[in-house]
PDB file of N, CA, C and O in Angstrom:
ATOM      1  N   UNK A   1      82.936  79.981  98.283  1.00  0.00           N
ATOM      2  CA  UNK A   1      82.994  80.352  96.876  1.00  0.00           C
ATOM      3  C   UNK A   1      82.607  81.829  96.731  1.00  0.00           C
ATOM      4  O   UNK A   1      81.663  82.225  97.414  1.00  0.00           O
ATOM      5  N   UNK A   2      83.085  82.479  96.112  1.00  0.00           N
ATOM      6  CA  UNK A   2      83.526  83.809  95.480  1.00  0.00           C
ATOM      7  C   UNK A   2      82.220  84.204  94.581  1.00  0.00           C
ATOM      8  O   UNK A   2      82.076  83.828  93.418  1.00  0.00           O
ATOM      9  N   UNK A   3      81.375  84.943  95.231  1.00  0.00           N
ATOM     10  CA  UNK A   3      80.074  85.096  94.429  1.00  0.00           C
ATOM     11  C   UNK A   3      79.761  86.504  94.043  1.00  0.00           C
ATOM     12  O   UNK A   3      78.993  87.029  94.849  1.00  0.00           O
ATOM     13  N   UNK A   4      80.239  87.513  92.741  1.00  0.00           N
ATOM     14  CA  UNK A   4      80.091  89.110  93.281  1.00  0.00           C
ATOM     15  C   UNK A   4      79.191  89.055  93.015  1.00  0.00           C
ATOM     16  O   UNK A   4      79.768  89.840  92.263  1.00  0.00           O
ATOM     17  N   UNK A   5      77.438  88.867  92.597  1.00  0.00           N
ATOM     18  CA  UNK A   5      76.324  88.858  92.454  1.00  0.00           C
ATOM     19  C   UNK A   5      75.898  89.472  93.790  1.00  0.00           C
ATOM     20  O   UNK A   5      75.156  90.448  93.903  1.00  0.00           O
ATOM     21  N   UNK A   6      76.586  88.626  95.010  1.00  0.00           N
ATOM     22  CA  UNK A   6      75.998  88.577  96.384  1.00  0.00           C
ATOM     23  C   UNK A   6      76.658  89.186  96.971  1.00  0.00           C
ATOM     24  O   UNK A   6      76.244  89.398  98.111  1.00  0.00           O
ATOM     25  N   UNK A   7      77.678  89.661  96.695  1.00  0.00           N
ATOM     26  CA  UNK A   7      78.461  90.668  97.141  1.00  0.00           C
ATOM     27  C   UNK A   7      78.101  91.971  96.967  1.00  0.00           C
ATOM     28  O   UNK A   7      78.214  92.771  97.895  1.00  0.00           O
ATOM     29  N   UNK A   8      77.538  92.399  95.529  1.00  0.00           N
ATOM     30  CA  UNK A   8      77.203  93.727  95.163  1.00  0.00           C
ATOM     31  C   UNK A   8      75.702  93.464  95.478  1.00  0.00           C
ATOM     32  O   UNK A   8      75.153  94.524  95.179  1.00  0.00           O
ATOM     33  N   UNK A   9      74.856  92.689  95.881  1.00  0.00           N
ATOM     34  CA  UNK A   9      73.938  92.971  96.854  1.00  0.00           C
ATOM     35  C   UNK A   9      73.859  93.400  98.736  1.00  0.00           C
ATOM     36  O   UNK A   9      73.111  93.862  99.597  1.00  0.00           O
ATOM     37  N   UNK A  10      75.428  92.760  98.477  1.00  0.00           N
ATOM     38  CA  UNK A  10      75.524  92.803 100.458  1.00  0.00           C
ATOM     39  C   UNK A  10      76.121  94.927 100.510  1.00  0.00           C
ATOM     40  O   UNK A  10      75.977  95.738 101.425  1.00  0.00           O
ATOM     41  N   UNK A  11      76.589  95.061  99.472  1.00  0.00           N
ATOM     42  CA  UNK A  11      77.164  96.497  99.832  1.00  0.00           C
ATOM     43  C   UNK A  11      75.627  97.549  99.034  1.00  0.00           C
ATOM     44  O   UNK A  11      75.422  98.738  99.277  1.00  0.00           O
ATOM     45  N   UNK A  12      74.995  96.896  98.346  1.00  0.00           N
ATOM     46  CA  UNK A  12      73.775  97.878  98.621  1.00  0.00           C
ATOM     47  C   UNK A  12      72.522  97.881  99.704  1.00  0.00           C
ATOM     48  O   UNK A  12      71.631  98.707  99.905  1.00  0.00           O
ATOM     49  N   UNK A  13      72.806  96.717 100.262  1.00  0.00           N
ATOM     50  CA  UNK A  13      72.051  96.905 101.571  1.00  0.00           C
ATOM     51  C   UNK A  13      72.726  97.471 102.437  1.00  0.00           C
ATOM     52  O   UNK A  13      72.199  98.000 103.415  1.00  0.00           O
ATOM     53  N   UNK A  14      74.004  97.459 102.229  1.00  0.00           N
ATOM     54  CA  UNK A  14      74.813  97.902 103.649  1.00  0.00           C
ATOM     55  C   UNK A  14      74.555  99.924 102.866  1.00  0.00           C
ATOM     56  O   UNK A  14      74.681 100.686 103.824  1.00  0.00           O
ATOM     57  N   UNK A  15      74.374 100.443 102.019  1.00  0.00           N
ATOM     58  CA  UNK A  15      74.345 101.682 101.362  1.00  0.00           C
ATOM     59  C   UNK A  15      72.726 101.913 102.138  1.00  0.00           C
ATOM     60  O   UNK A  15      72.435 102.681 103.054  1.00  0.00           O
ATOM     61  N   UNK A  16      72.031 101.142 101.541  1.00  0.00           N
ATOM     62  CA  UNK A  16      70.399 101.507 102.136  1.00  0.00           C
ATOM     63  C   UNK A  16      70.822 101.672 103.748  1.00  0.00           C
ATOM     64  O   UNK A  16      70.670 102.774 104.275  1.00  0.00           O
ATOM     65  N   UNK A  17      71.355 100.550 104.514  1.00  0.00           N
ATOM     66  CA  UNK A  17      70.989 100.689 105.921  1.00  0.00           C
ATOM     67  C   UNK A  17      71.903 101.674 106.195  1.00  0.00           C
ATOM     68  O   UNK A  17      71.272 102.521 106.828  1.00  0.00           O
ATOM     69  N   UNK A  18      73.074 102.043 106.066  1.00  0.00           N
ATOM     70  CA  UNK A  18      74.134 103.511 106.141  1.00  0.00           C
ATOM     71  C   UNK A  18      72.993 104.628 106.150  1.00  0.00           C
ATOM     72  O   UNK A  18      72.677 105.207 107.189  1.00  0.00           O
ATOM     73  N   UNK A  19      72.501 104.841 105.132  1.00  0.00           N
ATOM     74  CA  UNK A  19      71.752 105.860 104.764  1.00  0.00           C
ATOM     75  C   UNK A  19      70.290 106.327 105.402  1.00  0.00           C
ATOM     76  O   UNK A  19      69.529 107.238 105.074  1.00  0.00           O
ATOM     77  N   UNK A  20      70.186 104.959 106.830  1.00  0.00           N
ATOM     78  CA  UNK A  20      68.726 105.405 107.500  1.00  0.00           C
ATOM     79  C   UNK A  20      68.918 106.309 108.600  1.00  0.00           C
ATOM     80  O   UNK A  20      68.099 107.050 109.144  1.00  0.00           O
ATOM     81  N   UNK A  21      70.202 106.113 108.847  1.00  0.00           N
ATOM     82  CA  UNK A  21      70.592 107.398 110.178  1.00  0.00           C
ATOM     83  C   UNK A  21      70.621 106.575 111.323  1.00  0.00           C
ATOM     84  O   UNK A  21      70.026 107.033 112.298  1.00  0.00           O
ATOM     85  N   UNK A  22      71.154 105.492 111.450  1.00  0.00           N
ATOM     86  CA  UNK A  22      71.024 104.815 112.598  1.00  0.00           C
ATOM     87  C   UNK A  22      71.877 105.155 113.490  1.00  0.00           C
ATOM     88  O   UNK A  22      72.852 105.594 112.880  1.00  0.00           O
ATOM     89  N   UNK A  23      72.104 105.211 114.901  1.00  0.00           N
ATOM     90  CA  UNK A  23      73.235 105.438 115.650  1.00  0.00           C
ATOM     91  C   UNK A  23      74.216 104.530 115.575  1.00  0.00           C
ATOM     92  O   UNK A  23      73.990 103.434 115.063  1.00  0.00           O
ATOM     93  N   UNK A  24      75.572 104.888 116.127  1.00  0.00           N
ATOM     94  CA  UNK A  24      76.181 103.505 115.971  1.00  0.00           C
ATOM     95  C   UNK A  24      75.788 102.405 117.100  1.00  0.00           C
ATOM     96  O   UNK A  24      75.783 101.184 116.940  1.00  0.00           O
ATOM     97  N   UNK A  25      75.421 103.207 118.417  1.00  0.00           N
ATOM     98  CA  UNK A  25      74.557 102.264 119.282  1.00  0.00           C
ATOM     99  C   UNK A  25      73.498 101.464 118.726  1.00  0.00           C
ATOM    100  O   UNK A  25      73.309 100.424 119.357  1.00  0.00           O
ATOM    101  N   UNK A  26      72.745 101.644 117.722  1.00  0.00           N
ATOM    102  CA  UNK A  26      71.562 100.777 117.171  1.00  0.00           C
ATOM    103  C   UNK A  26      72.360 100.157 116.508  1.00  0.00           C
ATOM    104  O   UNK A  26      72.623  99.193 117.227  1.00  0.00           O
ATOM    105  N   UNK A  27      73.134 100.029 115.279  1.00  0.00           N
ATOM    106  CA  UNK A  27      73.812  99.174 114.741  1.00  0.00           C
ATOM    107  C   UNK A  27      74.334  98.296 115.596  1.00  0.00           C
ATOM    108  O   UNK A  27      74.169  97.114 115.293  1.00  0.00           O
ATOM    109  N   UNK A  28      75.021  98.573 116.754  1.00  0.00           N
ATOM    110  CA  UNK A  28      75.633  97.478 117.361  1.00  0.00           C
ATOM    111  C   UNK A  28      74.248  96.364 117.763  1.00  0.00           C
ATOM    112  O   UNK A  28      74.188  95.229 117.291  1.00  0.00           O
ATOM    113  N   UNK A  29      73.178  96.948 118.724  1.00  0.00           N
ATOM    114  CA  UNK A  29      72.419  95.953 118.376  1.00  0.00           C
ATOM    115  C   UNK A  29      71.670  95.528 117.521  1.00  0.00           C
ATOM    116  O   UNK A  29      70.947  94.628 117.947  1.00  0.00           O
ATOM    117  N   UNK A  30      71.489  95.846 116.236  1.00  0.00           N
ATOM    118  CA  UNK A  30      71.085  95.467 115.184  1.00  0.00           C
ATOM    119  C   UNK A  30      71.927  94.104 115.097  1.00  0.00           C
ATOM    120  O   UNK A  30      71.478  92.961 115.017  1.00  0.00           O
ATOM    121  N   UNK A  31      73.291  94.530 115.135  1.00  0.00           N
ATOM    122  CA  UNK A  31      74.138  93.021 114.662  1.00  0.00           C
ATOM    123  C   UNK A  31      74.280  91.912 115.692  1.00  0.00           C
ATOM    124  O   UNK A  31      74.565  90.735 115.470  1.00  0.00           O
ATOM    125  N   UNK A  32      73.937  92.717 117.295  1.00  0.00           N
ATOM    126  CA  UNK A  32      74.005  91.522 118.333  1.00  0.00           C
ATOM    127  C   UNK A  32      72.691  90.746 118.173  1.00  0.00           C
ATOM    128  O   UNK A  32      72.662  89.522 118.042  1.00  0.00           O
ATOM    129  N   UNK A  33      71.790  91.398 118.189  1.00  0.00           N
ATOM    130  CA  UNK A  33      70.451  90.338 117.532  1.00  0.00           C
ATOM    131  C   UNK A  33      70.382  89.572 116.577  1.00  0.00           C
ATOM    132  O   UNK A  33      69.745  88.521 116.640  1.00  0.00           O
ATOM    133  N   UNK A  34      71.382  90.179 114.936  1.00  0.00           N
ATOM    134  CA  UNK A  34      70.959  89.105 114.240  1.00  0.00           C
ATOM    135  C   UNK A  34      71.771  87.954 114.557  1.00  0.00           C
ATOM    136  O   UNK A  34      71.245  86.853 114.393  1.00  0.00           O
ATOM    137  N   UNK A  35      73.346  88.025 115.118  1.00  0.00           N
ATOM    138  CA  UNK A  35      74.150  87.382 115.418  1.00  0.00           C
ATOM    139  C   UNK A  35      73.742  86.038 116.366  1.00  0.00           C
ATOM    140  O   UNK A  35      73.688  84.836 116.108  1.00  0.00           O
ATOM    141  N   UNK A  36      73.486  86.822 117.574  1.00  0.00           N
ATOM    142  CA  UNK A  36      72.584  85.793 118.314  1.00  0.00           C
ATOM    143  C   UNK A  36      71.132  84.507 117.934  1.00  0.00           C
ATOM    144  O   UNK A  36      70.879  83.348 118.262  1.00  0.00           O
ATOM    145  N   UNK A  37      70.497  85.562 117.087  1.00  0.00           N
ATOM    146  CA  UNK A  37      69.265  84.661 115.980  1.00  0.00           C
ATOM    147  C   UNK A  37      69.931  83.435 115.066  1.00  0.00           C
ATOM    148  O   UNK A  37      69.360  82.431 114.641  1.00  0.00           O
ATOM    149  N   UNK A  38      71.462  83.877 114.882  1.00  0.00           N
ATOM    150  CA  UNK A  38      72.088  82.893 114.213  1.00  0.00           C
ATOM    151  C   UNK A  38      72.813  81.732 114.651  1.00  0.00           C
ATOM    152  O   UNK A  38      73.221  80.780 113.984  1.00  0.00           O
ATOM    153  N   UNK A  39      72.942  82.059 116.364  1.00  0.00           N
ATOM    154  CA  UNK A  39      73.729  81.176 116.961  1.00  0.00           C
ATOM    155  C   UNK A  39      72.295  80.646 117.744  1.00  0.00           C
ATOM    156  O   UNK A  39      72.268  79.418 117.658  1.00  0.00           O
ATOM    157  N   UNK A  40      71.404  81.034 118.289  1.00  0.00           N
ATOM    158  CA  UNK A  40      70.305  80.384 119.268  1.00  0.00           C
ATOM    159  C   UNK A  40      69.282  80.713 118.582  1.00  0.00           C
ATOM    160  O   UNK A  40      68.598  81.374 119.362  1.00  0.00           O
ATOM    161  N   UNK A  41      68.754  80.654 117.587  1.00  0.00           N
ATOM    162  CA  UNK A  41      67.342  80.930 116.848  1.00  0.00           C
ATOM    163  C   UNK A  41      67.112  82.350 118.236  1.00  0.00           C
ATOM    164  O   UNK A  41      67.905  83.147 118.739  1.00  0.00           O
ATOM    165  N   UNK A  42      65.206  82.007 118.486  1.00  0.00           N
ATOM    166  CA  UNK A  42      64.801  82.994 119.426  1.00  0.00           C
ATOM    167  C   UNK A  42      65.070  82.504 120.603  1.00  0.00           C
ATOM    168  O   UNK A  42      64.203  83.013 121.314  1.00  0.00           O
ATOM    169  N   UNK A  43      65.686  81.875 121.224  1.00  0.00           N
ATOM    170  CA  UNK A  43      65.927  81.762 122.442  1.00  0.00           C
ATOM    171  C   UNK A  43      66.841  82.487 123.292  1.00  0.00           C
ATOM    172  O   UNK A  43      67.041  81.999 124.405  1.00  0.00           O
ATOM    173  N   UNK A  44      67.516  83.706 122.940  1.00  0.00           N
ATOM    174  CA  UNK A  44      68.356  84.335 123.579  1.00  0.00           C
ATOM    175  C   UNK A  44      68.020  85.458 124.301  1.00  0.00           C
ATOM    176  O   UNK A  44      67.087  86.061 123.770  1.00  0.00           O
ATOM    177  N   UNK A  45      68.548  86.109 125.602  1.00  0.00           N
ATOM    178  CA  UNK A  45      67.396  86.590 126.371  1.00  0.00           C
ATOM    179  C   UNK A  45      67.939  88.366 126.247  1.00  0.00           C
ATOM    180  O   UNK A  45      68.766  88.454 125.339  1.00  0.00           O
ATOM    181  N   UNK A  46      67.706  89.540 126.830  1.00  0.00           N
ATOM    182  CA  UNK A  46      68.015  90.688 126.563  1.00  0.00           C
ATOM    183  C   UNK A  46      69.066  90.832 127.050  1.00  0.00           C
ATOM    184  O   UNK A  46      69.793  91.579 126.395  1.00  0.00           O
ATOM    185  N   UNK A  47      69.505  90.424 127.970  1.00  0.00           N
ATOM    186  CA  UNK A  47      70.985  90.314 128.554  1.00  0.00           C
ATOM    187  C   UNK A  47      72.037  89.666 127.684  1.00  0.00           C
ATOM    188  O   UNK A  47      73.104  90.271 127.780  1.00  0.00           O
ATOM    189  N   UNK A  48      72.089  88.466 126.736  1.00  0.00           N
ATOM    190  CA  UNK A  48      72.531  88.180 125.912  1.00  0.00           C
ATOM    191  C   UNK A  48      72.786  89.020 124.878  1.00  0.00           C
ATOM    192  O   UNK A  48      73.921  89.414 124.609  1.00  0.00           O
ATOM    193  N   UNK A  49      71.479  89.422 124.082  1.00  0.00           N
ATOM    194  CA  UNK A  49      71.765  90.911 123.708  1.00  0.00           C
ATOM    195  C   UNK A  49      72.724  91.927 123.939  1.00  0.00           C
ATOM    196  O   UNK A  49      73.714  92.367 123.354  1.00  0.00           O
ATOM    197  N   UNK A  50      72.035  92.179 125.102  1.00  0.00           N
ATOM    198  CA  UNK A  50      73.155  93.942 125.516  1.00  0.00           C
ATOM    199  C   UNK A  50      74.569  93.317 125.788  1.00  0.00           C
ATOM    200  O   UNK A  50      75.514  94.091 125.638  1.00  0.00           O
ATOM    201  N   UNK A  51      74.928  91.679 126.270  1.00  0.00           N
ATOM    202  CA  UNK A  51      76.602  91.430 126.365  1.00  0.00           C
ATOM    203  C   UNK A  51      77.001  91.550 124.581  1.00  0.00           C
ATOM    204  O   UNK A  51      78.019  92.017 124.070  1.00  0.00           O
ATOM    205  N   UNK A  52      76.053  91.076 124.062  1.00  0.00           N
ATOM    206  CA  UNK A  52      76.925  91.232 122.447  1.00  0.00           C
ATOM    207  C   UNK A  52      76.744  92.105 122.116  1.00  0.00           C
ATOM    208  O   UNK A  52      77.479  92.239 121.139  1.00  0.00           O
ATOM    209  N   UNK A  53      75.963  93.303 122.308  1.00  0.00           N
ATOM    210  CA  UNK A  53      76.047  94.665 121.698  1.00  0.00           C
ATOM    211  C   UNK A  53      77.586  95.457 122.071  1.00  0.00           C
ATOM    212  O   UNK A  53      78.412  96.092 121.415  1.00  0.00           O
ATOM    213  N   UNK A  54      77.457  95.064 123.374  1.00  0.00           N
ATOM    214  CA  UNK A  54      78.563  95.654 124.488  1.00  0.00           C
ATOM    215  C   UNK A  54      79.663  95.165 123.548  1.00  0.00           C
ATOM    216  O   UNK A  54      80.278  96.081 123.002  1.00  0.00           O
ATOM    217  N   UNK A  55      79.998  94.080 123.277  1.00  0.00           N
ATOM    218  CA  UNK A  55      81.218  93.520 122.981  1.00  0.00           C
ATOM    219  C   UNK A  55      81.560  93.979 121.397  1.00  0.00           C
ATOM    220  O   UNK A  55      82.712  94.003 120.963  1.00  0.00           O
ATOM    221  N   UNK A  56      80.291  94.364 120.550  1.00  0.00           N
ATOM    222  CA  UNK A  56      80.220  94.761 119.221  1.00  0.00           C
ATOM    223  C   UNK A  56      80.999  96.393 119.662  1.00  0.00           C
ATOM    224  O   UNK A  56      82.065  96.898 119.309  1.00  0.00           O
ATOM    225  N   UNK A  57      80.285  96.703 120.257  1.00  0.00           N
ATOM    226  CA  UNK A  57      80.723  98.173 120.740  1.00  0.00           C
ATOM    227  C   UNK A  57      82.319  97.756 120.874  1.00  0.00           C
ATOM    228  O   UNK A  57      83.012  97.516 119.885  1.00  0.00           O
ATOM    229  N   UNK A  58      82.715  97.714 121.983  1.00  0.00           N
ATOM    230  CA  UNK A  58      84.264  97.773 122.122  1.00  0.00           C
ATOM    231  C   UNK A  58      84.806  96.880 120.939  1.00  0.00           C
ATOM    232  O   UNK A  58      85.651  96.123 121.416  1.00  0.00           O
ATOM    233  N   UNK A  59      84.708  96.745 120.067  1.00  0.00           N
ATOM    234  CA  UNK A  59      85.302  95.790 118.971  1.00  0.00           C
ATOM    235  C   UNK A  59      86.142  96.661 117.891  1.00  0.00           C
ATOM    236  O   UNK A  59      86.987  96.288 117.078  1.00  0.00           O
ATOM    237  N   UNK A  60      85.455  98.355 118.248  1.00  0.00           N
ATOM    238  CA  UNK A  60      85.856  99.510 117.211  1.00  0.00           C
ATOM    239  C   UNK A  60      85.760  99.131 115.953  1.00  0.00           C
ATOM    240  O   UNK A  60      86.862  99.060 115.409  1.00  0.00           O
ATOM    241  N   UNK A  61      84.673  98.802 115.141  1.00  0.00           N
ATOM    242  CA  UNK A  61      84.598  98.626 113.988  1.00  0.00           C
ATOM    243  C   UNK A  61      83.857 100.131 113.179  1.00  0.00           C
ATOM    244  O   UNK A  61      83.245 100.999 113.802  1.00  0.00           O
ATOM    245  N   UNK A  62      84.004 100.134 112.298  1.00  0.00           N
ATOM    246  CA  UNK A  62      83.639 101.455 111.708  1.00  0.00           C
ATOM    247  C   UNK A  62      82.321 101.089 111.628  1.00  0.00           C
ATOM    248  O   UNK A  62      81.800  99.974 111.610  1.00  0.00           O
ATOM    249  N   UNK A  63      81.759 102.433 111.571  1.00  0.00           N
ATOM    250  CA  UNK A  63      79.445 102.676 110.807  1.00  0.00           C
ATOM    251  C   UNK A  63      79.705 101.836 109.434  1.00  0.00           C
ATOM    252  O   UNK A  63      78.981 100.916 109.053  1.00  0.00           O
ATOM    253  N   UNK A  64      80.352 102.103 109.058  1.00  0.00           N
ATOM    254  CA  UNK A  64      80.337 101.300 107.722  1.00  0.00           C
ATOM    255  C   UNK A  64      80.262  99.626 107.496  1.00  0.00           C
ATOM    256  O   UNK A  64      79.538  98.935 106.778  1.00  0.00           O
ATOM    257  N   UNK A  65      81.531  99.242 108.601  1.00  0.00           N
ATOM    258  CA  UNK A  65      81.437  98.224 108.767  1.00  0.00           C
ATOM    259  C   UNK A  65      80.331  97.436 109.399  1.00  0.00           C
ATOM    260  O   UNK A  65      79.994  96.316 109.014  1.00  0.00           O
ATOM    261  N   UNK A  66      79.619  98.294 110.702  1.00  0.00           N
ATOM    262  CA  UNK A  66      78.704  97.479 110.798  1.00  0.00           C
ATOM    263  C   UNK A  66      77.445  97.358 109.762  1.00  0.00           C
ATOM    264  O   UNK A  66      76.729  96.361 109.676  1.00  0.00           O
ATOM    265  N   UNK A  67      77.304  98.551 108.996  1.00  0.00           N
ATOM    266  CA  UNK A  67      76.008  98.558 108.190  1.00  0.00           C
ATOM    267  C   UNK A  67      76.314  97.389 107.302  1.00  0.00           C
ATOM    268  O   UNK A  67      75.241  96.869 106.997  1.00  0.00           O
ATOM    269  N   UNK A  68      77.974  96.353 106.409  1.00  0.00           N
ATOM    270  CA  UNK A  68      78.179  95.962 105.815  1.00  0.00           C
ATOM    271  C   UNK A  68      77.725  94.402 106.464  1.00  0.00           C
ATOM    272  O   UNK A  68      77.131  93.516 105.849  1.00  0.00           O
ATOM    273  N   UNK A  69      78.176  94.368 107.832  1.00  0.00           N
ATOM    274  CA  UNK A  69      77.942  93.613 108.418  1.00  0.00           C
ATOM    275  C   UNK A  69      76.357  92.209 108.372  1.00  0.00           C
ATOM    276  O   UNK A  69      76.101  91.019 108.187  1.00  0.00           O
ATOM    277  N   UNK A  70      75.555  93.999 108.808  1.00  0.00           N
ATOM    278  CA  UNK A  70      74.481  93.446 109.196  1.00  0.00           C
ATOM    279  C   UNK A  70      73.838  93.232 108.068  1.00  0.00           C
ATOM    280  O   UNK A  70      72.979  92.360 108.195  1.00  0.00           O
ATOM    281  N   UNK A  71      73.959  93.933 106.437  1.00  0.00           N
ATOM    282  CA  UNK A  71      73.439  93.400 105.520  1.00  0.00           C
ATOM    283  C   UNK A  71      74.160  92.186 105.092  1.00  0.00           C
ATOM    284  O   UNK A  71      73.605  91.588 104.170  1.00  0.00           O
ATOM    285  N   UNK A  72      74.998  91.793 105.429  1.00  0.00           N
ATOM    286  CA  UNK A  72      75.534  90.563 104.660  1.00  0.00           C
ATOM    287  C   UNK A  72      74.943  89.224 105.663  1.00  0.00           C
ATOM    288  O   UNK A  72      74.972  88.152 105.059  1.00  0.00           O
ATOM    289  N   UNK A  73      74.469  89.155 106.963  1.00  0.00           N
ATOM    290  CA  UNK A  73      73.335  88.496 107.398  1.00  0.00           C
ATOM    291  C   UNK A  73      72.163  88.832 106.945  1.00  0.00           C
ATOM    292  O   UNK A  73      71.710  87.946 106.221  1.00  0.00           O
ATOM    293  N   UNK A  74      71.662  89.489 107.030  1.00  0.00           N
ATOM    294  CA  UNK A  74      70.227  89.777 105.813  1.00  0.00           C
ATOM    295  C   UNK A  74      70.440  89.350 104.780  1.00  0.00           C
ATOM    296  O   UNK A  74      69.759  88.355 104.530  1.00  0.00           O
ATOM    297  N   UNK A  75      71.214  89.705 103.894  1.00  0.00           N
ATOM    298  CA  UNK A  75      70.998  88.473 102.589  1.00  0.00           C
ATOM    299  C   UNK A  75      71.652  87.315 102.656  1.00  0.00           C
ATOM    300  O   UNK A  75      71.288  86.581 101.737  1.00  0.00           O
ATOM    301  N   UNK A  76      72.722  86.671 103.565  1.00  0.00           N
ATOM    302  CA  UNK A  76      72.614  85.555 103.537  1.00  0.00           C
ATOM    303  C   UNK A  76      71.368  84.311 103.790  1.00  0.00           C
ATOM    304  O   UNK A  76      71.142  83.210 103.288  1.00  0.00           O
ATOM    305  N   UNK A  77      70.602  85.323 105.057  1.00  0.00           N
ATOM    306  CA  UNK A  77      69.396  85.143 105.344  1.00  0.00           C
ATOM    307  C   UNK A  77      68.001  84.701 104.581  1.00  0.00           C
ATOM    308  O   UNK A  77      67.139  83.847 104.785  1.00  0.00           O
ATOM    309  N   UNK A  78      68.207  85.621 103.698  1.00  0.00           N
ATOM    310  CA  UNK A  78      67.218  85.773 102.106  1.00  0.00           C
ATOM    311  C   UNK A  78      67.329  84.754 101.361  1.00  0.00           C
ATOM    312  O   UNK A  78      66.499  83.958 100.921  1.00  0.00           O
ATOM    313  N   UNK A  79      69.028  84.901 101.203  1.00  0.00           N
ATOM    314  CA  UNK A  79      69.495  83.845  99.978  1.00  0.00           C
ATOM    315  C   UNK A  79      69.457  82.224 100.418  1.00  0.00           C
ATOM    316  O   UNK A  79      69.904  81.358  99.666  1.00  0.00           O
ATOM    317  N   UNK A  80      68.787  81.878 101.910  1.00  0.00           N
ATOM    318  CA  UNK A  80      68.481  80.677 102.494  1.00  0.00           C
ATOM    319  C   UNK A  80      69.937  80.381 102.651  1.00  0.00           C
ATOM    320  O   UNK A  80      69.957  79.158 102.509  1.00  0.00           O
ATOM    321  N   UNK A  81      71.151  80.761 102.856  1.00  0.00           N
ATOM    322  CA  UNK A  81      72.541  79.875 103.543  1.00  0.00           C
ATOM    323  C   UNK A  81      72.721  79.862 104.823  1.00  0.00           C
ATOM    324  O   UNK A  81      73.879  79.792 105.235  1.00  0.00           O
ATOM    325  N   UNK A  82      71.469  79.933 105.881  1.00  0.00           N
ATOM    326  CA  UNK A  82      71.648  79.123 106.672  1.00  0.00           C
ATOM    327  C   UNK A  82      70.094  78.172 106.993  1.00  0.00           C
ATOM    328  O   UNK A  82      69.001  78.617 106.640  1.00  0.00           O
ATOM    329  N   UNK A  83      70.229  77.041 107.596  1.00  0.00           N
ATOM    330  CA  UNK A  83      69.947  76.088 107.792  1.00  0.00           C
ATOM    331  C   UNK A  83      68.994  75.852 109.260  1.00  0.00           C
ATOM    332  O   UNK A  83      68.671  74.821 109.850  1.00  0.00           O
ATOM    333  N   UNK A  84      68.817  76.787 109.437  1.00  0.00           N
ATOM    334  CA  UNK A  84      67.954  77.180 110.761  1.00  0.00           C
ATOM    335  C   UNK A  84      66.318  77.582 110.667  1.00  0.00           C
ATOM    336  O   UNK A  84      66.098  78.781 110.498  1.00  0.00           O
ATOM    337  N   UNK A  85      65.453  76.917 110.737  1.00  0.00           N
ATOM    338  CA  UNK A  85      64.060  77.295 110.917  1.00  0.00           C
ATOM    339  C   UNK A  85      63.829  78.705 111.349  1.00  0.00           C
ATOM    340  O   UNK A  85      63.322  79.626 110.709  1.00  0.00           O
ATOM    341  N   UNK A  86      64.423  78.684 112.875  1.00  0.00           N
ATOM    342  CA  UNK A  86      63.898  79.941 113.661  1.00  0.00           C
ATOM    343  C   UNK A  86      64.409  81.123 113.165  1.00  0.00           C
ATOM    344  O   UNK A  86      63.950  82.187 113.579  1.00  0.00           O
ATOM    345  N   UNK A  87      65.305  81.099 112.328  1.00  0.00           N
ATOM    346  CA  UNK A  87      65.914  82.355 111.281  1.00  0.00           C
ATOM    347  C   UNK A  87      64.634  82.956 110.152  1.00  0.00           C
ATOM    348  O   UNK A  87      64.682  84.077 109.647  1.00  0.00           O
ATOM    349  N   UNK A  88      63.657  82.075 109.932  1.00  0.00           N
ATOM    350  CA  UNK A  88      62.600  82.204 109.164  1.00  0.00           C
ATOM    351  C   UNK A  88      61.795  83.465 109.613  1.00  0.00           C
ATOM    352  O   UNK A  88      61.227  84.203 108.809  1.00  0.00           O
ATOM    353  N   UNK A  89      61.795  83.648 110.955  1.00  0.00           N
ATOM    354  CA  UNK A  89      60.501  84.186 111.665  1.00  0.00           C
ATOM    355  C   UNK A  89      60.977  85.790 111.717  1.00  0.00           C
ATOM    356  O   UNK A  89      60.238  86.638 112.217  1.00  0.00           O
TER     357      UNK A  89
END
């Protein structure tokens, strides 16, 4: 369902995190961590990590996209839509 409430919250977090100066190397793991937190809570190890950063990397997505990315897991996060304990921590 079609929510712009949560939408025009996911593109001002993605504006805040654009705007901290991150590399695009940190973004990529910014999003392989939360990605992974979403598929294995904390159980995923640094190697898991750096293969999904790696793979975020060659994926060629724009700075933009990932900053849009990774805020739209952060507030899905917030907004409780997923169903995972270890997402809490």
């Amino acid at each position: 369902m079609y929510d712009p409430d949560l939408e025009a919250q996911i593109k001002v977090a993605a504006y805040f995190i654009s705007n901290k100066g991150y590399s695009y190397n940190e973004l990529c793991w910014m999003l392989a961590e939360r990605q992974l937190t979403l598929e294995k809570g904390s159980t995923f190890s640094e190697a898991d990590a750096k293969e999904r950063a790696k793979e975020i990397f060659n994926s060629f997505n724009s700075y933009e996209t990932l900053c849009w990315l990774i805020a739209k897991l952060d507030i899905l996060k917030k907004e409780k839509f997923f169903n995972n304990k270890d997402l809490d921590s």
